[in-house]
Phi, psi and omega in degrees: 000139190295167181281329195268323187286305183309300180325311208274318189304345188265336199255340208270288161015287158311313166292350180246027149274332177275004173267335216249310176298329196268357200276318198271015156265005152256037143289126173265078199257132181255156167216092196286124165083027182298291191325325193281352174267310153324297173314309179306307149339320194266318159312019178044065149209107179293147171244194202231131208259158181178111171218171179267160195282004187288328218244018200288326191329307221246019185288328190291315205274338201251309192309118177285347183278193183257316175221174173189170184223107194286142123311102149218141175335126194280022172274177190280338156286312157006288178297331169286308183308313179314303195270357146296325199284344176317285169324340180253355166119333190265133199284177181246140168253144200238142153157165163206180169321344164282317208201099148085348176334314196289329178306312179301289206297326143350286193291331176323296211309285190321296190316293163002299145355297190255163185312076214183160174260102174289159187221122159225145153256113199278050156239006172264179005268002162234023197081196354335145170261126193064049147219147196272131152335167171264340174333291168317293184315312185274003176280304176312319210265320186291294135345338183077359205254137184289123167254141228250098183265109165269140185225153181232117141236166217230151167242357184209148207172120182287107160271107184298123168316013204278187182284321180266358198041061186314140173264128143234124178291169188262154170303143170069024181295157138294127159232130163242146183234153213209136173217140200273163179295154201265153189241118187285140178277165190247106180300143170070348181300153164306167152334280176272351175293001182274288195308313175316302195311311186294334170255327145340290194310303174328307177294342213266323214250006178260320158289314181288016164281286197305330154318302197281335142306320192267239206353331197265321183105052177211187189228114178286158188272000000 
């Protein structure tokens, strides 16, 4: 790694956590559908936590648990995100479809095992944006574990020109966090009827962020 690569992994991280606390402490945030992630919890069942990646800035902060384990790239952004979610208590699993996927999901697979919360976005680490990946599906149909669609809006905000169009939101914004009804495999359902259900399901829990903003008198960005 370059001198300059090194530098910004030690340093860039840390600055962005603290940009990242102060930023969600002028947020006026409401949180819709927490119980159905409680409820899960309360039965002793960890779930696969599933959002889009345009919306990861402001999740760590939005997440109610205790520990979880991110599915992230094994690039050099990657690798920054990797060690903010560090700052925040939660660990990284580093691969992607591209890069180290079979490994990951692998270790994924093994993490499942233990009390922890898995995490994706499954339309990273380049898109299509907000179309599901095969990742989620086959973690869910291999596990047994209910996936959970978490959603962030925002009501004033910056959309960055990237393939997902990354959100960071403005100081004094309404921001909502939304967490969707859990979507369980269907023994013998097929692939993709899974894979639809699971972006329904997304979609279903994404108006209902946006809904909860338009409730406010406000618009998501």
């Amino acid at each position: 790694m370059r001198l300059g690569d090194r530098l910004l992994v030690w340093f860039a991280p840390p600055l962005a956590v603290v940009i990242i606390r102060l930023l969600h402490l002028t947020l006026r945030c409401q949180v819709l559908g927490q119980e159905r992630l409680t409820q899960q919890w309360e039965k002793g069942q960890n779930v696969i936590l599933s959002f889009w990646h345009d919306q990861l800035l402001m999740m760590a902060l939005g997440y109610p648990g205790k520990k979880s384990r991110i599915l992230i790239s094994a690039s050099k952004d990657g690798e920054l995100i990797a060690r903010v979610m560090r700052f925040f208590g939660q660990d990284a699993v580093r691969g992607s479809s591209n890069r180290g996927g079979r490994e990951a999901f692998k270790h994924l697979l093994k993490i499942a095992s233990e009390p922890t919360d898995l995490v994706i976005t499954p339309d990273g680490p380049k898109g299509p944006r907000h179309q599901i990946k095969d990742g989620v599906v086959q973690l869910a149909r291999l596990t047994g574990r209910p996936v959970i669609p978490m959603s962030f809006v925002a009501s004033r905000g910056h959309r960055f020109a990237s393939w997902d169009r990354f959100l960071l939101p403005y100081p004094l914004a309404r921001g909502v966090y939304s967490f969707g009804e859990p979507v369980f495999y269907v023994r013998g359902e097929t692939t993709e009827v899974f894979r639809g259900r699971i972006e329904q399901a997304m979609k279903v829990n994404q108006r209902t962020a946006e809904e909860g903003l338009e409730a406010k008198g406000e618009t998501a960005v």
